[in-house]
C-alpha positions in Angstrom: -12.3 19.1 -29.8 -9.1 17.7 -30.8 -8.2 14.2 -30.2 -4.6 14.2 -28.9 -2.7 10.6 -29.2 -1.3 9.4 -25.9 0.7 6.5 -24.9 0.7 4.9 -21.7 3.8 5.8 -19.4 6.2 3.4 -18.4 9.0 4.3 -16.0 10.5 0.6 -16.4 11.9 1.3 -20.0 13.6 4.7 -19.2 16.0 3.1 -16.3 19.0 1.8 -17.9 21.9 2.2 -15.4 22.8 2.3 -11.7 22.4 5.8 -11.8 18.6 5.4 -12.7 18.2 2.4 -9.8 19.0 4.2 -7.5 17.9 7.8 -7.7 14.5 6.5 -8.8 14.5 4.2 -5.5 15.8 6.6 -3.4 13.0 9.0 -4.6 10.5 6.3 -3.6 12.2 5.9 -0.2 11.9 9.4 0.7 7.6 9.1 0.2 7.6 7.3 3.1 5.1 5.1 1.0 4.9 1.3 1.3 2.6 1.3 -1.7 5.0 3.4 -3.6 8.0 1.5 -2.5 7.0 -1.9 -3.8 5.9 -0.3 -6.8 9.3 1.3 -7.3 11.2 -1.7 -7.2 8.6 -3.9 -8.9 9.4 -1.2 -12.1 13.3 -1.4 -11.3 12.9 -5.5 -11.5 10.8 -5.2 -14.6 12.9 -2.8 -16.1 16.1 -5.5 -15.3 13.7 -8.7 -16.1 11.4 -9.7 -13.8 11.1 -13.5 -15.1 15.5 -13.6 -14.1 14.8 -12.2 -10.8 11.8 -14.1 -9.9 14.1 -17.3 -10.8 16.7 -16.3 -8.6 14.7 -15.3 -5.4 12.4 -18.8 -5.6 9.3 -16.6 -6.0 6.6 -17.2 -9.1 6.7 -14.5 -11.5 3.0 -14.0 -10.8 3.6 -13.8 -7.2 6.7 -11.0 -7.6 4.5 -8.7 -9.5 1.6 -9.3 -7.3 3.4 -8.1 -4.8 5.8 -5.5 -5.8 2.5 -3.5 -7.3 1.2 -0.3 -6.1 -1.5 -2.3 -4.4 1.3 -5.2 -3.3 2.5 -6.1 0.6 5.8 -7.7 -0.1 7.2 -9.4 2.9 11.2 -7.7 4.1 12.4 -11.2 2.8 11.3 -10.8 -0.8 12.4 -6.9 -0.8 15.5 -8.0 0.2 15.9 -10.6 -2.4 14.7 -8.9 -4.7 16.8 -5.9 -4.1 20.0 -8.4 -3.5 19.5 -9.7 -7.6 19.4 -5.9 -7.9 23.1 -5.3 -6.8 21.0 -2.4 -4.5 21.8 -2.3 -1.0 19.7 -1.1 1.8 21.2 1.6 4.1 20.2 3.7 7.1 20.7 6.9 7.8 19.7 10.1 10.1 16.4 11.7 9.2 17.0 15.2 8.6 15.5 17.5 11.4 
């Protein structure tokens, strides 16, 4: 059998606009997943420097990953925060029937 190299995936280094905020967030939103929510914007704040963020919601590093992980509960107040330092907005619309 042949060994085939891999390397682990991270979406963090492959958003580098606006764009790629918010259709990877949006993408997240629609799963109806908590877990996959937080994760989402744990990787955008990574991805935009989670150390600068952390610093400008109050909230340890440490902490801020801990909760924006897969596993994570982040309370509304550090989404919000976190997605304020973002420049992302949070909107509500219809559901589609």
């Amino acid at each position: 059998m042949v060994k085939v190299p891999t390397t682990n995936f991270d979406p963090a280094e492959f958003i580098r606009d606006d764009d790629d905020i918010s259709t990877y967030l949006n993408d997240a939103f629609s799963s109806g997943d908590a877990s996959i929510i937080a994760a989402a914007i744990g990787t955008v704040a990574r991805a935009r420097g989670a150390s600068d963020i952390a610093r400008a919601t109050g909230i340890s590093r440490g902490s801020l990953y801990s909760a924006l992980s897969e596993g994570g509960n982040p309370t509304l107040r550090t989404i919000l925060g976190v997605l304020d330092q973002l420049g992302i907005e949070l909107a509500a619309k219809p559901k589609a029937a």
